[in-house]
N, C-alpha and C positions, 0 to 999 in steps of 0.2 A: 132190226139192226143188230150185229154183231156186238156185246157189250164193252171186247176191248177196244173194238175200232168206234166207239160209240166214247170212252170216255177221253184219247185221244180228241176229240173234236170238244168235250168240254173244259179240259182244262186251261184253253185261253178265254172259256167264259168269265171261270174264276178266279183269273189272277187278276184281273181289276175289283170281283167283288170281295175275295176275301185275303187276297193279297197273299197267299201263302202257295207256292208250287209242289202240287202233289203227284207221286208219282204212278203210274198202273202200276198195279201186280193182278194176280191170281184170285184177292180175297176177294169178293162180290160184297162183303160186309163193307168195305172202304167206297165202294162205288154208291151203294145205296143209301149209305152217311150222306153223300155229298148232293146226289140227287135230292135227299132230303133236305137238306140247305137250300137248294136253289128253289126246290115245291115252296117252302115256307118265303121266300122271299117274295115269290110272285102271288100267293095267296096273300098276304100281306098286303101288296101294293093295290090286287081286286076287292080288296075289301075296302080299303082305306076312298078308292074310286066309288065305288058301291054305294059308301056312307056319307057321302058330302054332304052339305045345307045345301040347298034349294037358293041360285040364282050365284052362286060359289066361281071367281074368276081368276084368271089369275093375273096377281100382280108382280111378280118378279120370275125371270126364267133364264135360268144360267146353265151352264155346258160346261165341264172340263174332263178332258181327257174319256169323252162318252158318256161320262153321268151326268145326267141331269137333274136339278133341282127346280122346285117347281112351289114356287110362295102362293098361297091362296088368299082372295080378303075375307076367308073365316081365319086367317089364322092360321090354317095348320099348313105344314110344309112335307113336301112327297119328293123323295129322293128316288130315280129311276135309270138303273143301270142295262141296258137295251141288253149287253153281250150274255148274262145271266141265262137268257131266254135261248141261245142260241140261233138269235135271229128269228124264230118263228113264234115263241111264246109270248116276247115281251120284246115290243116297239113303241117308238116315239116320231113323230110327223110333226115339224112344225109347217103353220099353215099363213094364210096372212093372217089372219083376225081370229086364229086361236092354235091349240096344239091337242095334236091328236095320239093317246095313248092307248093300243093296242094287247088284250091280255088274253092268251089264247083266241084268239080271232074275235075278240070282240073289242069295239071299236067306246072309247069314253073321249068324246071331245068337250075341252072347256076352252072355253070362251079368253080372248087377254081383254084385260079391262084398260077401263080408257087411262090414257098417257104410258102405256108400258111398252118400252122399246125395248129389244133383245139386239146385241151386237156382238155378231160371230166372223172371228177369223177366216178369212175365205183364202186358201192355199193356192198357189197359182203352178205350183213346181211337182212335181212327183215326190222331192224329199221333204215338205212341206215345210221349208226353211226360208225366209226372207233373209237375202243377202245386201248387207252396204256394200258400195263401191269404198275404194280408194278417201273420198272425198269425206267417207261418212255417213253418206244419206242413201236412203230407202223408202219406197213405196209401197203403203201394206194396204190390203185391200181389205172391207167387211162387210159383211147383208146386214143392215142394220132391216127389222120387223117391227114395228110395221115401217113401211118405206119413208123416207125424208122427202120432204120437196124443195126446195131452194130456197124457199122464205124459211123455216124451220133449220136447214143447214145455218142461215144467217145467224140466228140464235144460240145456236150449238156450241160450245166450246171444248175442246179437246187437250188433254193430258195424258202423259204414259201414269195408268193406275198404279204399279208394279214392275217388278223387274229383279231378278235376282239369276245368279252366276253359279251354278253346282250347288242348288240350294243350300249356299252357304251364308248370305249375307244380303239386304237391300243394294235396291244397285239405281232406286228411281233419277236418281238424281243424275244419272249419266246420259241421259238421253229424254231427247223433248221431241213435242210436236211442233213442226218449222215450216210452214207454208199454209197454202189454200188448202183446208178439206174439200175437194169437190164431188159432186154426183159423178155417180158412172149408174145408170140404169137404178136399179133397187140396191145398189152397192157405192161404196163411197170410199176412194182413194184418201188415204192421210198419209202424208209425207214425217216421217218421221228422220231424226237428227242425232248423231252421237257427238256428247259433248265432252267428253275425256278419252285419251290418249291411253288410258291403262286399258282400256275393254280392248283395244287391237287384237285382234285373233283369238277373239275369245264368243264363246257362243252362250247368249243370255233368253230365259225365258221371260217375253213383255205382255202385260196386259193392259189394252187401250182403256181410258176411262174417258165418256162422253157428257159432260152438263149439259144439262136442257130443259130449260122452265123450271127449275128447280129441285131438279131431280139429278141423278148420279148413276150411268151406267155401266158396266163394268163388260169388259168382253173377254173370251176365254183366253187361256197363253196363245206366243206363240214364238216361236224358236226364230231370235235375233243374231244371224250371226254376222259380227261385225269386219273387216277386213283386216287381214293384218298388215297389208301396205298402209294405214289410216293414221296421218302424221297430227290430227287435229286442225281445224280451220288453218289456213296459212293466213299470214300476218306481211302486212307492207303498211308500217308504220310512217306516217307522217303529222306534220305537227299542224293539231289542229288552230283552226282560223275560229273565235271567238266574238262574241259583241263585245262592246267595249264596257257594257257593264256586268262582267265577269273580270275581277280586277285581281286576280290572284291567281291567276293558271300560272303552273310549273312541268318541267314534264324529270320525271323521277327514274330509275334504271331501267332496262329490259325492254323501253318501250312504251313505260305508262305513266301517266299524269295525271296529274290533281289538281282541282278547285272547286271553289264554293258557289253553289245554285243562288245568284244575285235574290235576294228578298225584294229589292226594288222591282222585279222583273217577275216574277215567278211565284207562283203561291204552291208551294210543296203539299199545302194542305188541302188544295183545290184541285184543280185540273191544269195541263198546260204542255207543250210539246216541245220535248229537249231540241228539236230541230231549228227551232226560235231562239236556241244562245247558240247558233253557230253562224257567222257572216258568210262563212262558204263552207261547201261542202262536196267532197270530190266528186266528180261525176258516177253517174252508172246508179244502181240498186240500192237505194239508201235502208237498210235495218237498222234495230237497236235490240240491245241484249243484255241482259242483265249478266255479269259475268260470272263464270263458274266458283260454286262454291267454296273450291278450295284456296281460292286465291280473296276471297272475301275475309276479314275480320271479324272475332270471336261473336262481337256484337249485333253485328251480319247473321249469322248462320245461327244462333244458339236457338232453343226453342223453333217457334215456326215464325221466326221473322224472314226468311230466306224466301220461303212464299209467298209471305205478305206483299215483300217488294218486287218481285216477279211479278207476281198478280195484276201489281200499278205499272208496270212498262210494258208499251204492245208493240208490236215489230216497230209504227210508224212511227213511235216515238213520243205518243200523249201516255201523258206518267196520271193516275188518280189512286193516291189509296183508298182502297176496301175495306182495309181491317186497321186495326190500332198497331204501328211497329214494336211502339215499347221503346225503341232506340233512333239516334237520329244519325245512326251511322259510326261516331264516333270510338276510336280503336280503343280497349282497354290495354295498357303497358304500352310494348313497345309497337302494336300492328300498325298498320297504316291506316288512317283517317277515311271515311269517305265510302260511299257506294260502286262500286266496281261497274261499269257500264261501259260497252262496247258497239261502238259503231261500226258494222258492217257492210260494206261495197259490193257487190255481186259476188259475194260470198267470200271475201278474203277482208279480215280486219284491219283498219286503218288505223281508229284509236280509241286506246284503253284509257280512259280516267274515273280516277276513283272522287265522285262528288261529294263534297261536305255540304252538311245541312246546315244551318244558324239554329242555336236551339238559345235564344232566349233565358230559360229559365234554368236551366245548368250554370249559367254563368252570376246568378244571384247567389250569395251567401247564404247561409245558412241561418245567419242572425235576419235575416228577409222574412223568413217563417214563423222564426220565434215569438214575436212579437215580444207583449209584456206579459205573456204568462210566467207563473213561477211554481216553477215541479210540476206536479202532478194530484191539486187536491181534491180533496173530497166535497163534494155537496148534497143537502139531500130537500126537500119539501115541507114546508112548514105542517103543525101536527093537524092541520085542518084538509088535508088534502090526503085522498084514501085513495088509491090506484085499485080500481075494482076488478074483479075475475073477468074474464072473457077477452075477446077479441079487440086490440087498438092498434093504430097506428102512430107515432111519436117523433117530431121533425125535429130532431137536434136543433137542425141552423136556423129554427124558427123558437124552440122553448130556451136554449139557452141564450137568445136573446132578450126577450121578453117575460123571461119565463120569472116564476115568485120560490128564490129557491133559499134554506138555511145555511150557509160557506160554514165551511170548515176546517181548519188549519191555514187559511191563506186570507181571514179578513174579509173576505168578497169580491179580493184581487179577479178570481177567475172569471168572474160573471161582469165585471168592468171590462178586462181583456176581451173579452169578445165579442162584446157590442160594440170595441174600438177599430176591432182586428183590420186591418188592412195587408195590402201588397201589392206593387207597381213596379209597371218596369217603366222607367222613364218617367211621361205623365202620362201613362195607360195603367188603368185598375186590373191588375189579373184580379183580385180576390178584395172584395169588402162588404162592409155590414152598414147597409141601409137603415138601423134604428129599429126593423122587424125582423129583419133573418140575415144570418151570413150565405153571400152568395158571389158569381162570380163575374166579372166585368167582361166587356164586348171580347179584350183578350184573351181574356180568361177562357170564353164558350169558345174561340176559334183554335186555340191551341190545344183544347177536350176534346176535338173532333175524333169519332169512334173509343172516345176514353169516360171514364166513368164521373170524372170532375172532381167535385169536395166528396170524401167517400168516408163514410167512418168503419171502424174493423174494432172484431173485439179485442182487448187484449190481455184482460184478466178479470172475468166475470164470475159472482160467487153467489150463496145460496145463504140469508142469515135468518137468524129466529126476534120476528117482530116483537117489539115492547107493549102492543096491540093497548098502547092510552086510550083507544077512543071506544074501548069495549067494559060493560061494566060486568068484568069476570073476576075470578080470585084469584089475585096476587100470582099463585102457584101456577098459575095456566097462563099466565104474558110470560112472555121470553126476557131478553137479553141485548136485542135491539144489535147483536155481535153475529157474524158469520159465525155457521155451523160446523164444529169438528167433520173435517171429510170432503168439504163443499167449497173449500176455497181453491177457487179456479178450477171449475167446471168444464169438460169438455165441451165444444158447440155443439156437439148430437145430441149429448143429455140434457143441453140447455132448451134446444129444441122441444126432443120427442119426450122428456119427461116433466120438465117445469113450463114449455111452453111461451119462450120468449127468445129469440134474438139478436144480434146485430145485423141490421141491414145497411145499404149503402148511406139515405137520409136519416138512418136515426136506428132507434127499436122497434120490433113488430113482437104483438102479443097474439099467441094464437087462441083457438076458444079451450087447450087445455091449460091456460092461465090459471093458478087457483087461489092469485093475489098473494103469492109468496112475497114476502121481503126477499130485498137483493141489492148486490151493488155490481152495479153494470162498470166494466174498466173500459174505458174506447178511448181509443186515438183516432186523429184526424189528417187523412193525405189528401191531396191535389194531385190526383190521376190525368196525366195528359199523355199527348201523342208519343212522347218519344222518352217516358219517365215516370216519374213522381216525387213530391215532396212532401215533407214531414211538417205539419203545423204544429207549434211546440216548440219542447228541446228533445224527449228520447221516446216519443212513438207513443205514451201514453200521456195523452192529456187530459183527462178528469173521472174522477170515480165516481158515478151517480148512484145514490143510493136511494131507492124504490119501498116504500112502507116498512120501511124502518121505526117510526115511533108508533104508525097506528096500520090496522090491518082491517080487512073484510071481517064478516063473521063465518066463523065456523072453519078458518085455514088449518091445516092441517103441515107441522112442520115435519120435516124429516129427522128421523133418528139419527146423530152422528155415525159415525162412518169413522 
C-alpha cells in the first residue's frame, strides 16, 4: 500500500487514541513514529490477553465513544480501542455469554461472569440522535447482555446516570425516567422525560443508569436532543378535594398549595399512598411526582435529600423512605414549608402542594435535652481499676450508668444526671435510663428509623502521662497524671492509627494497637433521628472521661511532648 495513501486511512484511527490530529507530509520518519504507537498499543493489549489467571471473567464491560473497558475478577482492567487497528488488527465482538477480542487475527474470548449486564444505546436514526416531541418525552432504546426477561425487568429499576450540556456542567436532574421500561426482543424501550424548561433547544449527552439485584449499570451516552417548542408539563390547576382529616389545606399563589400529612392517618415513617388523603380525584391517569428541584426549599435539595425523597414516591403514589432525610421538610428563612408534590392527569398537572411533615421533636425546647447536667465535667476511675492494652469494646449508656467512677469538679452531679436522664414528648419516652443503660423509648426507635439514635462523637480527646500508682517504679519514671505538651486534642486518625482508640456511635473502641495510654476521652451525646438531631446537654460536649490516669499497665511507653 502506497504510504501517503496508507496514512491518510490512519489518522481517524488516532484521533480517538491519542487525541492529537497529525498531518501527512514527506517525512517517512513522522509515519513510522506513529506506526510505532499504534504496534506498541496492540502488543500491549496481546500481552496483557496472553497473561491472564486461569478461569479470569469478566465483570464489568463499558463502551464510549468506541473504547472499550473491560473489568476482570483478577482485578485487572483492559482498555480496548477497536479504531487503532484499523479495523483489521484489533477488534471487539460482543457475544451473549461472553466478549470476543481479536488481535491480528487471533481470537481471545472471555467469558462475562454471572450477574454482569452490559447496556448499550441502540440508535434507531442515521444521525444517531433521540429526539423529544413538543411534550418532552422520548423513547430510547438498548440491548441490554445478557438479555432481561420480564420477571427480572420487574426488579429493575431505572435512572438517568448522567447527563451534561457542552460538557459544561451536570444536568441529571433535568430529566427522568417516566413510564413502563418494557421488552422489545433482547432490547428494552425506556421512556424517558424532560423536566425543565431551560433544556428547550438544547442538545444534551445522557447516560441510562439500570439497578438490579444490587448492582448499578451504567450505559454509554447518547445524544438527547430536546425540542425547542417544549413549554414544560402544562398545568390545569384545580383545587384539590382532601379527607377531612387533613385540616389545614391552603392554596397559595401561582397555583400551589399547602398542608400537613395528617399523623392520625399516615405514618410518614412507614409506608402509605398519598392517594388515600384525597376524597376525589380527577378522572383519567392519575401519577404523582415529586416536584422539580428548583421549586423545592434549601432543606429539600441540600445534600442528597432531594433523592432521598424521590426515591420514597412512586408514580402510583405509595411514599416509603429508604434512607434517613435529615429534614422533615421544613423551609429555613423565608422558603416555603413543605414537600413539593405533584399530581398528574394524563399528563397535564392538576395540583401542586408542598406537604408539611409534623416533626415532633423540633418543637421540644432545648431545656428538654439539657436535663440536670452542669457543664462539662470531668471524671475518671477509681485507682483500682487499670484499662489494660489490647482490644475492648465500651458502652457509654451502659458504664456511665452503672459504672464505679471518681467525679470531678461537679460533686458526682454528672453520674446522678444520667441514670435520671429522661425526655418525653407528651406521656411517650423518646429517651430514658432504666437503672442499667441510657436508651430509647418505643418513640424514640420509631422516629430513629434509618438514623443512628443516642450517638456519641468525639469532641476533644487527648493523650496524658499516667501517674502509674499501681506500679512499684521510681518516682522519676510515673508521670504527672496531666495531658501531654502536643496532645491535647488529638486528631481521630492519630487517635486511631497511632494510640489505637476511638469514638464510636455506643461508646469507645480499643483496638489491639492500644498500649494502655492514659487519656481523657471528650464526647458529647446527640439523638440522631429521621428528620434531625439533638444535643444532650447544653454545648455538645458532655463529659471528659479520663482513662489510666492514676494507674497504668506495665511497661507504657509515653510520648515525648510535641
Amino acid at each position: 500500500m502506497n504510504k501517503q495513501f496508507f496514512c491518510m486511512l490512519l489518522i481517524g484511527a488516532l484521533v480517538l487514541s491519542i487525541g492529537t490530529f497529525v498531518s501527512c507530509s514527506d517525512e517517512n520518519d513522522d509515519l513510522d513514529s506513529r506506526l510505532t504507537v499504534v504496534e506498541g498499543m496492540i502488543r500491549e493489549i496481546k500481552e496483557q490477553l496472553e497473561n491472564l489467571p486461569a478461569g479470569s471473567t469478566i465483570t464489568s464491560a463499558t463502551q464510549n465513544n468506541g473504547i472499550w473497558t473491560l473489568v476482570l475478577s483478577s482485578g485487572q482492567t483492559i482498555t480496548i480501542n477497536p479504531s487503532v487497528g484499523g479495523g483489521a488488527s484489533l477488534d471487539v465482538l460482543e457475544k451473549e455469554n461472553s466478549i470476543v477480542i481479536t488481535v491480528d487475527g487471533k481470537d481471545y474470548e472471555l467469558p462475562i461472569g454471572t450477574g454482569l449486564h452490559s447496556l448499550v444505546y441502540v440508535p434507531e436514526f442515521t444521525d444517531g440522535e433521540v429526539r423529544t416531541g413538543p411534550n418532552g418525552r422520548a423513547t430510547v432504546k438498548f440491548l441490554v447482555k445478557p438479555a432481561l426477561t420480564t420477571a427480572t425487568l420487574e426488579n429493575a429499576s431505572f435512572t438517568i446516570g448522567a447527563a451534561h450540556v457542552l460538557q459544561t456542567r451536570s444536568a441529571r436532574e433535568l430529566f427522568n425516567v417516566d413510564g413502563k421500561v418494557t421488552l422489545d426482543g433482547d432490547y428494552i424501550n425506556v421512556p424517558v422525560r424532560v423536566l425543565d424548561t431551560e433544556t428547550a433547544g438544547k442538545t444534551y449527552a445522557v447516560a441510562l443508569q439500570m439497578n438490579l439485584s444490587g448492582a448499578v449499570y451504567m450505559s454509554n451516552y447518547f445524544n438527547l436532543v430536546v425540542s425547542a417548542d417544549f413549554m414544560g408539563t402544562p398545568e390545569d390547576i384545580v383545587e384539590a378535594k382532601l379527607i377531612s382529616a387533613v385540616i389545614d389545606y391552603a392554596e397559595l399563589n401561582n397555583g400551589f398549595s399547602t398542608a400537613t400529612l395528617p399523623e392520625s392517618t399516615v405514618d410518614v415513617l412507614g409506608t402509605f399512598n398519598f392517594k388515600d388523603l384525597f376524597a376525589e380525584l380527577p378522572e383519567g391517569t392519575v401519577r404523582f411526582e415529586l416536584g422539580a428541584r428548583t421549586l423545592q426549599n434549601d432543606n429539600v435539595t441540600r445534600d442528597n435529600r432531594y433523592e432521598v425523597f424521590r426515591n420514597a414516591l412512586s408514580d402510583d403514589g405509595t411514599w416509603e423512605l429508604k434512607a434517613r432525610p435529615g429534614t422533615n421538610g421544613d423551609a429555613p428563612n423565608d422558603g416555603q414549608d413543605g414537600i413539593l408534590i405533584n399530581v398528574i392527569v394524563d399528563d397535564v398537572v392538576k395540583h401542586k402542594i408542598y406537604w408539611k411533615i409534623a416533626d415532633p421533636i423540633a418543637a421540644l425546647p432545648d431545656e428538654a435535652f439539657a436535663g440536670t447536667f452542669d457543664g462539662s465535667p470531668h471524671i475518671e476511675y477509681p485507682e483500682d481499676i487499670v484499662w489494660e492494652k489490647g482490644a475492648r469494646l465500651y458502652n457509654f449508656n451502659k458504664e456511665f450508668t452503672t459504672g464505679d467512677f471518681r467525679p470531678m469538679h461537679d460533686g458526682g452531679n454528672f453520674v446522678k444526671a444520667f441514670g435520671n436522664y429522661e425526655v418525653s414528648v407528651g406521656a411517650n419516652y423518646l429517651i430514658y435510663n432504666d437503672g442499667e443503660e441510657l436508651q430509647l423509648g418505643e418513640l424514640g426507635k420509631k422516629l430513629a428509623k434509618h438514623s443512628k439514635g443516642l450517638c456519641w462523637k468525639n469532641r476533644q480527646s487527648s493523650i496524658a502521662a499516667s501517674q502509674r500508682r499501681n506500679l512499684d517504679i521510681p518516682d522519676e519514671q510515673k508521670g504527672n497524671g496531666e495531658i501531654i505538651g502536643g496532645y491535647d486534642g488529638i486528631s481521630t486518625d492519630e487517635m486511631w492509627n497511632t494510640f489505637g482508640f476511638r469514638i464510636i456511635d455506643t461508646g469507645i473502641e480499643m483496638s489491639d494497637n492500644y498500649r494502655g495510654n492514659a487519656l481523657r476521652a471528650g464526647v458529647g451525646l446527640t439523638y440522631e433521628y429521621a428528620y434531625g438531631e439533638r444535643s444532650i446537654g447544653h454545648n455538645g460536649s458532655l463529659v471528659f472521661l479520663w482513662i489510666n490516669r492514676r494507674v497504668s499497665p506495665a511497661d507504657v511507653s509515653d510520648p515525648a511532648p510535641r
